[in-house]
HTML snippet that shows the backbone in 3Dmol.js (N, CA, C, O; Angstrom):
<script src="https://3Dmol.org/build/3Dmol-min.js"></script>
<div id="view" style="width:600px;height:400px;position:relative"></div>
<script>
const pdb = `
ATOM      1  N   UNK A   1    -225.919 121.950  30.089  1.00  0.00           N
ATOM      2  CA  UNK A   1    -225.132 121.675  28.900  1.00  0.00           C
ATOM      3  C   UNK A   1    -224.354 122.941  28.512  1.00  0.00           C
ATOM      4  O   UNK A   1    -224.718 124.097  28.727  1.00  0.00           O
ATOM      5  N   UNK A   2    -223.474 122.629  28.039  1.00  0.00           N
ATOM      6  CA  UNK A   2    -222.496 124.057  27.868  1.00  0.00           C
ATOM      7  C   UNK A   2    -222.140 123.802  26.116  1.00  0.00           C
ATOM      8  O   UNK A   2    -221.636 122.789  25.633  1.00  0.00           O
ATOM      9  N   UNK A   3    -222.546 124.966  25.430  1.00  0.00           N
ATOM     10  CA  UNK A   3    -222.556 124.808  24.243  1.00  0.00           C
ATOM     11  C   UNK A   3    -221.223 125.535  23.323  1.00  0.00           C
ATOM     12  O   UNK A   3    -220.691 126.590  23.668  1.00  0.00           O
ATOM     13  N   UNK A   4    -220.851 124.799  22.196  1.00  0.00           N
ATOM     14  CA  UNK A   4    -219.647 125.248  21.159  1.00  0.00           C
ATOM     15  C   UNK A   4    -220.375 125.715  20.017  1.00  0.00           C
ATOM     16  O   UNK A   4    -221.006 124.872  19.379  1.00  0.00           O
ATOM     17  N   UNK A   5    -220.393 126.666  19.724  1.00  0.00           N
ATOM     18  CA  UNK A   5    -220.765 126.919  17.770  1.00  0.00           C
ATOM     19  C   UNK A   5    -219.302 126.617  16.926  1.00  0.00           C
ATOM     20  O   UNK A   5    -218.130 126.978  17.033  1.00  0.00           O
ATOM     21  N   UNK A   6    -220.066 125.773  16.065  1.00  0.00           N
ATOM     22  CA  UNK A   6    -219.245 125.283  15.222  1.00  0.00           C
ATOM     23  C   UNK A   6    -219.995 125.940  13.624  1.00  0.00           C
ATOM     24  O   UNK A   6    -220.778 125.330  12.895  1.00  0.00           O
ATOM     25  N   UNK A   7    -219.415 127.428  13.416  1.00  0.00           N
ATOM     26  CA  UNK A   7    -220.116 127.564  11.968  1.00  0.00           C
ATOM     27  C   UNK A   7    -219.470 127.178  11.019  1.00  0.00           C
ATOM     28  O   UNK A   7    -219.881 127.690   9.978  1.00  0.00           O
ATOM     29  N   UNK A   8    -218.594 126.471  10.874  1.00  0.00           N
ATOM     30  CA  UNK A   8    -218.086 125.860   9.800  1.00  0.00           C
ATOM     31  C   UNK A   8    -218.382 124.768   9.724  1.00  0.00           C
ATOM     32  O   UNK A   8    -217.851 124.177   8.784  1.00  0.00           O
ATOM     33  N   UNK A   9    -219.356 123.923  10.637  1.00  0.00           N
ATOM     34  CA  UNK A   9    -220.092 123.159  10.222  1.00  0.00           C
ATOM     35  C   UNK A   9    -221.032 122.792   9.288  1.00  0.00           C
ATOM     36  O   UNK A   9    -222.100 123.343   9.557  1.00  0.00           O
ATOM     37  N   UNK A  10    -221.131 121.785   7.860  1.00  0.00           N
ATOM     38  CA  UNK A  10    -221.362 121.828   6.692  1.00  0.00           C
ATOM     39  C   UNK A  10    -222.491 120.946   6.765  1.00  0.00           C
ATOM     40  O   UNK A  10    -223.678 121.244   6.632  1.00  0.00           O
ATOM     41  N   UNK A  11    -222.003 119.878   6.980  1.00  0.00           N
ATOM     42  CA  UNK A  11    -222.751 118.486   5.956  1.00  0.00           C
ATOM     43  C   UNK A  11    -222.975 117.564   7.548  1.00  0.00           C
ATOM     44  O   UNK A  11    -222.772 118.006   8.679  1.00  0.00           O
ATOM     45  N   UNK A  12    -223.477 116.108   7.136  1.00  0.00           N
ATOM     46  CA  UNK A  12    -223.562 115.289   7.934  1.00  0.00           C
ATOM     47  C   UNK A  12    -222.021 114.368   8.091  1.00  0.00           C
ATOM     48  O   UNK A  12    -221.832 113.666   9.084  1.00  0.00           O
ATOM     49  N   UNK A  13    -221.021 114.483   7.013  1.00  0.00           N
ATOM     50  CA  UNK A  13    -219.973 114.268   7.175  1.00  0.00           C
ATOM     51  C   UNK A  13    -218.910 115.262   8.436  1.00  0.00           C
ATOM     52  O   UNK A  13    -217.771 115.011   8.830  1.00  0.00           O
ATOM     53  N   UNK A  14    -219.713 116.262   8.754  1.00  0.00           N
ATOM     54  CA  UNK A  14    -218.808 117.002   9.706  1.00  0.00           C
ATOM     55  C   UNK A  14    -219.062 116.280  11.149  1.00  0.00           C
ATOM     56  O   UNK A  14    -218.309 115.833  12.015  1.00  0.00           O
ATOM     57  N   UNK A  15    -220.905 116.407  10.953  1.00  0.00           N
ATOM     58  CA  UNK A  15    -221.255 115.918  12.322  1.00  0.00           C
ATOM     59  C   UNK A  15    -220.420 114.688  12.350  1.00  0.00           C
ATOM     60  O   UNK A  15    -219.686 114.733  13.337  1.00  0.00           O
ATOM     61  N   UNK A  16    -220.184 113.210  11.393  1.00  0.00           N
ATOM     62  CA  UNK A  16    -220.002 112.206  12.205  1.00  0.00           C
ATOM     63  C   UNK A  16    -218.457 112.302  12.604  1.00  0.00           C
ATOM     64  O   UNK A  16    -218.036 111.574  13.503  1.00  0.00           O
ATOM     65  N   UNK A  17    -217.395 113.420  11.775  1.00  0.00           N
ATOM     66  CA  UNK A  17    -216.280 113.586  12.354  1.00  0.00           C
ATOM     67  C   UNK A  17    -215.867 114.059  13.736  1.00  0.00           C
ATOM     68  O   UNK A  17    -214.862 113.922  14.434  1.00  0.00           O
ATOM     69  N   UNK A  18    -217.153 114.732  13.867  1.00  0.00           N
ATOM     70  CA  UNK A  18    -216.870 115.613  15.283  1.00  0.00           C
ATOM     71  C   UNK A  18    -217.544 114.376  16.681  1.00  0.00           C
ATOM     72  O   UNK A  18    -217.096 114.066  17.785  1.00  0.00           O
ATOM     73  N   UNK A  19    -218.955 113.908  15.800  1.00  0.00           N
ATOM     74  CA  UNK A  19    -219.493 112.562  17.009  1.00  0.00           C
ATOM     75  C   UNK A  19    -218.486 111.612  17.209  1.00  0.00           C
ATOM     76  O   UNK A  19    -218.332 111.309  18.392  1.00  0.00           O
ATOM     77  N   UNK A  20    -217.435 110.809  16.051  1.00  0.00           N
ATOM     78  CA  UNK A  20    -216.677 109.925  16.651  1.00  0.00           C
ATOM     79  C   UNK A  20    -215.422 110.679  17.698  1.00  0.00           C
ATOM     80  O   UNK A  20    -215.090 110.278  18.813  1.00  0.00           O
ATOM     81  N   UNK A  21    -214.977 111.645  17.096  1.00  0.00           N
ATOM     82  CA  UNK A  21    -213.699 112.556  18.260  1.00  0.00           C
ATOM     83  C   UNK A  21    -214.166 112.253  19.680  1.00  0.00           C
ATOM     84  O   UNK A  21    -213.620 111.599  20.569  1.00  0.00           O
ATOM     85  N   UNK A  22    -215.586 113.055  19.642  1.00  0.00           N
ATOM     86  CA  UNK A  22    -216.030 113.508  21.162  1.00  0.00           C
ATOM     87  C   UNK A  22    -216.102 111.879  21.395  1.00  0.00           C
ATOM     88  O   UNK A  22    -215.405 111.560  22.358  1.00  0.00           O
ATOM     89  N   UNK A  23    -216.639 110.970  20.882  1.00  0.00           N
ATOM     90  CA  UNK A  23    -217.323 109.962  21.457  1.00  0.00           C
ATOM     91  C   UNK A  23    -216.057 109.159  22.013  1.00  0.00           C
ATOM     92  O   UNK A  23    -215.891 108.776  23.171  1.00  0.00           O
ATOM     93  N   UNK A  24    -215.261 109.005  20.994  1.00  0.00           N
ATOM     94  CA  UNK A  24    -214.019 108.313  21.340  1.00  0.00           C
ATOM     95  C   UNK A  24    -212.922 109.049  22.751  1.00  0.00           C
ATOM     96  O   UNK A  24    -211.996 108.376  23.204  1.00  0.00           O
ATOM     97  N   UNK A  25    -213.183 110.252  23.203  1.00  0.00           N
ATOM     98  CA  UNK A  25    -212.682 110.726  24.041  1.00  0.00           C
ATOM     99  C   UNK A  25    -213.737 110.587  25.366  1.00  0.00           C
ATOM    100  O   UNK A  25    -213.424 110.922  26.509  1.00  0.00           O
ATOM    101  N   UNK A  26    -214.947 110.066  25.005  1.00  0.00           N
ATOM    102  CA  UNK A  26    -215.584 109.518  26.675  1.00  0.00           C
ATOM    103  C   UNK A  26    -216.969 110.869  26.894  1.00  0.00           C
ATOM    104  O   UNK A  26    -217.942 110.673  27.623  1.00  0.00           O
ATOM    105  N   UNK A  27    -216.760 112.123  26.128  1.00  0.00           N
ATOM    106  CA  UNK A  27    -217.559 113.098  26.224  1.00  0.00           C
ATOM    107  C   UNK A  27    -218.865 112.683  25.502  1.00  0.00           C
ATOM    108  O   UNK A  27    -218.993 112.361  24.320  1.00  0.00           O
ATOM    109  N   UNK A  28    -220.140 112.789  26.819  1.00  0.00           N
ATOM    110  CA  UNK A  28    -220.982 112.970  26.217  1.00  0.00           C
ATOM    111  C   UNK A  28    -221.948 114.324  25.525  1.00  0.00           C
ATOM    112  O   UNK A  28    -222.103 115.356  26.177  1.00  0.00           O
ATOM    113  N   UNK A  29    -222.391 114.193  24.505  1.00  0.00           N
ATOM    114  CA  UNK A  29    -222.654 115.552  23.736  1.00  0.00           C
ATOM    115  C   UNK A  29    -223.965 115.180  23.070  1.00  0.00           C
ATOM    116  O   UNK A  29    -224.492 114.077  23.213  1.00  0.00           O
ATOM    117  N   UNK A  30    -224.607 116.452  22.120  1.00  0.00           N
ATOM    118  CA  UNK A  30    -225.389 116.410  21.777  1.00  0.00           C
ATOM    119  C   UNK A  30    -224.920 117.179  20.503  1.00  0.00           C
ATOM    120  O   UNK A  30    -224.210 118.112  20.880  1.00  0.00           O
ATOM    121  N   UNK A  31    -225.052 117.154  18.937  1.00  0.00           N
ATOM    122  CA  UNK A  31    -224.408 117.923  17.894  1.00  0.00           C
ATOM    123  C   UNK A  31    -225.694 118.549  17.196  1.00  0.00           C
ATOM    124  O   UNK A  31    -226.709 117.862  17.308  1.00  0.00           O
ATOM    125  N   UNK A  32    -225.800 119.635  16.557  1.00  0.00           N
ATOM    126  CA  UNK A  32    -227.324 119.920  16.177  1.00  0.00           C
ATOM    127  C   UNK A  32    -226.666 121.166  15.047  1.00  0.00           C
ATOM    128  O   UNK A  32    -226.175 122.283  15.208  1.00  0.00           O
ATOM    129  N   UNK A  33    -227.005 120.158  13.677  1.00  0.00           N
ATOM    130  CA  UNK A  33    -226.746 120.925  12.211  1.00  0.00           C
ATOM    131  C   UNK A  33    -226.829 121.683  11.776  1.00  0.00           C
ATOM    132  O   UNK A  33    -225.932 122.271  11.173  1.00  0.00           O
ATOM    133  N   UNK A  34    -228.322 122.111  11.931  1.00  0.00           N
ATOM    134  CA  UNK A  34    -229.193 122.395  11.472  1.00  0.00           C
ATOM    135  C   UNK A  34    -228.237 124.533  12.330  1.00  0.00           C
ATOM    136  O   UNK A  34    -227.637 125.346  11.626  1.00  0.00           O
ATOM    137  N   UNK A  35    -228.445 124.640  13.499  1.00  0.00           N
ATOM    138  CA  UNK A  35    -228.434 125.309  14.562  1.00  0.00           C
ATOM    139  C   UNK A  35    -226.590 125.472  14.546  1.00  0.00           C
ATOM    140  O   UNK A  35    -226.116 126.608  14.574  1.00  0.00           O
ATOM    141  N   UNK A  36    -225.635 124.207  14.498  1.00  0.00           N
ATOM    142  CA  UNK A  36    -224.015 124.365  14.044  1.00  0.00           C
ATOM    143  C   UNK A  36    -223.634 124.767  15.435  1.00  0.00           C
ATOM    144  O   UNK A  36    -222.916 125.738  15.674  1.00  0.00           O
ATOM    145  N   UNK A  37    -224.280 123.770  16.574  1.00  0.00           N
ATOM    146  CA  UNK A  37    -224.192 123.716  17.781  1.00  0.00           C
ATOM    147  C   UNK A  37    -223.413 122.123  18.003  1.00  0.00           C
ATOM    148  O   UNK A  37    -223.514 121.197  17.198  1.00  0.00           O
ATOM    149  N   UNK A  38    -222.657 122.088  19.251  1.00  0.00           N
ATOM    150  CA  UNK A  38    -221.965 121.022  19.878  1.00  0.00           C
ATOM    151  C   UNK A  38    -222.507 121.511  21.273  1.00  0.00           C
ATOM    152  O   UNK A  38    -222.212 122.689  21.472  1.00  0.00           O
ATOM    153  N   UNK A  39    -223.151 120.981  22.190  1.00  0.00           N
ATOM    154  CA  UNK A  39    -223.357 120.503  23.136  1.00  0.00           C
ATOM    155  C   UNK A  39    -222.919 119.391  24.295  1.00  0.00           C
ATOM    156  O   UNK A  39    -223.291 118.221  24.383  1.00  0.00           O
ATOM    157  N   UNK A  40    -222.088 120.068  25.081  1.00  0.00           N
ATOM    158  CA  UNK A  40    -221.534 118.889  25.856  1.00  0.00           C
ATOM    159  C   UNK A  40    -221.784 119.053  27.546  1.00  0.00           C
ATOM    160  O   UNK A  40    -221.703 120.042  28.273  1.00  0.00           O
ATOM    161  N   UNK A  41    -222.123 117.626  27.828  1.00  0.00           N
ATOM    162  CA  UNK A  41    -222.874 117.634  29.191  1.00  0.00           C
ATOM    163  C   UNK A  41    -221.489 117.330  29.921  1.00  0.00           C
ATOM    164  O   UNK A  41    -220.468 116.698  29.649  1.00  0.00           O
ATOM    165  N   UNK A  42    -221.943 118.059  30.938  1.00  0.00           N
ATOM    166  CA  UNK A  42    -220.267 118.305  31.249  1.00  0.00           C
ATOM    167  C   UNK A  42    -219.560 119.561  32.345  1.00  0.00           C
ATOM    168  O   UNK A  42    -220.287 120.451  32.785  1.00  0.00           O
ATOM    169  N   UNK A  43    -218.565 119.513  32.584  1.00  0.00           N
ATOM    170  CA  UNK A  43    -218.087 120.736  33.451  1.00  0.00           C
ATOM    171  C   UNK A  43    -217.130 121.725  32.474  1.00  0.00           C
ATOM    172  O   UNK A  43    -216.694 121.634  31.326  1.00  0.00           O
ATOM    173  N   UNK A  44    -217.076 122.362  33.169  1.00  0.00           N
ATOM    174  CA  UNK A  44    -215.932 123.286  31.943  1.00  0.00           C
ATOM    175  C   UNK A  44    -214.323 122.806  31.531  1.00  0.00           C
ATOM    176  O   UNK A  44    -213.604 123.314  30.671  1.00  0.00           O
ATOM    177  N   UNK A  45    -214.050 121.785  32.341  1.00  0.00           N
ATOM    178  CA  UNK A  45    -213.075 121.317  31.782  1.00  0.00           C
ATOM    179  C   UNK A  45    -213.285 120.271  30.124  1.00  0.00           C
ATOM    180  O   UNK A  45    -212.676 120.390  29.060  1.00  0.00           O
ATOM    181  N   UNK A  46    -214.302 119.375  30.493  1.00  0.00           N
ATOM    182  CA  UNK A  46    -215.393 118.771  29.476  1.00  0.00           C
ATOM    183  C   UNK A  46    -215.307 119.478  28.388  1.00  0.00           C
ATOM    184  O   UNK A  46    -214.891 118.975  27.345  1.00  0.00           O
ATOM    185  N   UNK A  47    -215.782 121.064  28.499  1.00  0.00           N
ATOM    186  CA  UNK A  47    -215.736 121.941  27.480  1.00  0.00           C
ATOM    187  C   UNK A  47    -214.902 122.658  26.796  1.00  0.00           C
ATOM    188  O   UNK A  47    -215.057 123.339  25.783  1.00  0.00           O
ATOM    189  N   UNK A  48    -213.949 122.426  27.488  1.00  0.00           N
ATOM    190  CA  UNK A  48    -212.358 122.679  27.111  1.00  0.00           C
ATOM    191  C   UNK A  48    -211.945 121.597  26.338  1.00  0.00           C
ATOM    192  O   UNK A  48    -211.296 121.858  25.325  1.00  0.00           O
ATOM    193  N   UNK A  49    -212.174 120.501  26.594  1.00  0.00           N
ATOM    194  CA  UNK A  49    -211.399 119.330  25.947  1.00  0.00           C
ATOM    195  C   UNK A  49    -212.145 118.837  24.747  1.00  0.00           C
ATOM    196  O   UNK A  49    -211.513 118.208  23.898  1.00  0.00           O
ATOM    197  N   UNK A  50    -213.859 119.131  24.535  1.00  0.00           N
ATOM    198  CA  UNK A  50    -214.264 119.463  23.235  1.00  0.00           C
ATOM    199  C   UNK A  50    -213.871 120.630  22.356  1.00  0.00           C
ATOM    200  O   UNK A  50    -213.660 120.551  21.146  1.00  0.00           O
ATOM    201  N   UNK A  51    -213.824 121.337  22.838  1.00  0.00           N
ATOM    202  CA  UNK A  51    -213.305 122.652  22.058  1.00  0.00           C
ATOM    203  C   UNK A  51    -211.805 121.774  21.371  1.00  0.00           C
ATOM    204  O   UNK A  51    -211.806 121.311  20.231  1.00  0.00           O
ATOM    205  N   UNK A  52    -210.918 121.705  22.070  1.00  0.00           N
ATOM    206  CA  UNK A  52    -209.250 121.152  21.907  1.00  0.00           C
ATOM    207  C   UNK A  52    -209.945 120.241  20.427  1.00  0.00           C
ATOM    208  O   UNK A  52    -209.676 120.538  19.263  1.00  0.00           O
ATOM    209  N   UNK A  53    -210.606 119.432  20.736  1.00  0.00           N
ATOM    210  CA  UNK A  53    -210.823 118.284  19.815  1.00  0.00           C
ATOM    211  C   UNK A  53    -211.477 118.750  18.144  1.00  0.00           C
ATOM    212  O   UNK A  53    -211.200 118.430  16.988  1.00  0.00           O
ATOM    213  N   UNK A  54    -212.418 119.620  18.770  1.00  0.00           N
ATOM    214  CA  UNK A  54    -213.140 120.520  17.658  1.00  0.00           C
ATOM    215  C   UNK A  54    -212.322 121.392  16.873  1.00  0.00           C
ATOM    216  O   UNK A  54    -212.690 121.768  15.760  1.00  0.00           O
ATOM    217  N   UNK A  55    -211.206 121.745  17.398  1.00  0.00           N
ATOM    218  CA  UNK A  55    -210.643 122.531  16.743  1.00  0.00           C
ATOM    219  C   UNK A  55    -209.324 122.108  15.782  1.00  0.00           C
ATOM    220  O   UNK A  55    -208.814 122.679  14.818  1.00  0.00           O
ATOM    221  N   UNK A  56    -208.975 120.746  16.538  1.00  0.00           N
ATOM    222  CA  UNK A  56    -208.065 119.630  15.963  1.00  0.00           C
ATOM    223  C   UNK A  56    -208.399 119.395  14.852  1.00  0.00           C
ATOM    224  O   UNK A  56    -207.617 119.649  13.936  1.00  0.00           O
ATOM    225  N   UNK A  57    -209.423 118.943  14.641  1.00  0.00           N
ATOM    226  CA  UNK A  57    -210.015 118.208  13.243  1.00  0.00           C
ATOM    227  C   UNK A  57    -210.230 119.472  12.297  1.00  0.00           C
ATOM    228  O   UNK A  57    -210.709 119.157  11.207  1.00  0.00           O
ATOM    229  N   UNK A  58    -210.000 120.740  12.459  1.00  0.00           N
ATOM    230  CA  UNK A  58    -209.862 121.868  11.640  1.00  0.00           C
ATOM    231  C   UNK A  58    -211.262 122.188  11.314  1.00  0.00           C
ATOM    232  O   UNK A  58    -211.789 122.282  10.206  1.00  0.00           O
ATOM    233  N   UNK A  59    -211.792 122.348  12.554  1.00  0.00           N
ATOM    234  CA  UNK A  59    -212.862 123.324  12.772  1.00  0.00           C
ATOM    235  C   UNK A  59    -212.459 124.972  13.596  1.00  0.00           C
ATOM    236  O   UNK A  59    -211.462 125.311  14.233  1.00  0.00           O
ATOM    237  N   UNK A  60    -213.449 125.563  13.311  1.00  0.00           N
ATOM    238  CA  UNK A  60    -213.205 126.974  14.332  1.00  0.00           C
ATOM    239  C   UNK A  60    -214.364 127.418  15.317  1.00  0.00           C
ATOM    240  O   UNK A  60    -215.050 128.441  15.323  1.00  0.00           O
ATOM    241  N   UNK A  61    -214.353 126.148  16.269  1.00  0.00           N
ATOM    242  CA  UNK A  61    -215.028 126.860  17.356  1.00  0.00           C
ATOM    243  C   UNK A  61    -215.171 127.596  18.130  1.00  0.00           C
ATOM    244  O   UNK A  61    -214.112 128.050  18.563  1.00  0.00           O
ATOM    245  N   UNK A  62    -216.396 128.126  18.732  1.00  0.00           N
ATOM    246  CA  UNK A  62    -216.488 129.294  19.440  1.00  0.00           C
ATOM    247  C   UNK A  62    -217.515 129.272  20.913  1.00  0.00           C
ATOM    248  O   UNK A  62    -218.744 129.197  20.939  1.00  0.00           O
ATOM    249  N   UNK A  63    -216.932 129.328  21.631  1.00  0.00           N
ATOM    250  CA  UNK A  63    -217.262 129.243  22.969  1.00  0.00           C
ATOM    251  C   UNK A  63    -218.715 130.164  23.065  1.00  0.00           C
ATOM    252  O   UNK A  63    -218.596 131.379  22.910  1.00  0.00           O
ATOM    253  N   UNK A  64    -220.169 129.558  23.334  1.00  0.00           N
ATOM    254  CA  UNK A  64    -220.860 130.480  23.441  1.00  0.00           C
ATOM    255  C   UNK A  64    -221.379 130.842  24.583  1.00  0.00           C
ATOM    256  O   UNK A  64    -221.759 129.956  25.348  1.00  0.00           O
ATOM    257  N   UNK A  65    -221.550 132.648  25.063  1.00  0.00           N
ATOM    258  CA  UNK A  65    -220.971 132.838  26.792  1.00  0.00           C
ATOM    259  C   UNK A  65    -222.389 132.792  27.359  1.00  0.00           C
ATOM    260  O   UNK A  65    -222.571 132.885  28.573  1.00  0.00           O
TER     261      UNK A  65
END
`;
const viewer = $3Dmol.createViewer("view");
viewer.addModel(pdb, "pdb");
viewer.setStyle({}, {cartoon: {color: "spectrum"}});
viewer.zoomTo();
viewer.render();
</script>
């Protein structure tokens, strides 16, 4: 799994903005609140195209190496 920090992640209203994006784009993921992790099973392109999406909806993700 190749993981995004999302610390501007707030509420459970963020998670379901960010679960329908990814979901609706075919990526499967794992989102974790608590931690302000995105998890996506996946290759690095996968992780590129969550990031794109994560960052659309006016988040500031961060690639963690």
């Amino acid at each position: 799994m190749k993981v995004l920090n999302v610390p501007d992640m707030q509420c459970q209203n963020c998670v379901k903005k960010i679960d329908e994006a990814l979901t609706k784009a075919d990526l499967k993921h794992e989102i974790n609140l608590e931690n302000k992790t995105v998890s996506i099973d996946g290759c690095d392109n996968c992780l590129a195209k969550a990031y794109d999406i994560v960052k659309e909806l006016g988040f500031t993700p961060e690639k963690n190496a």
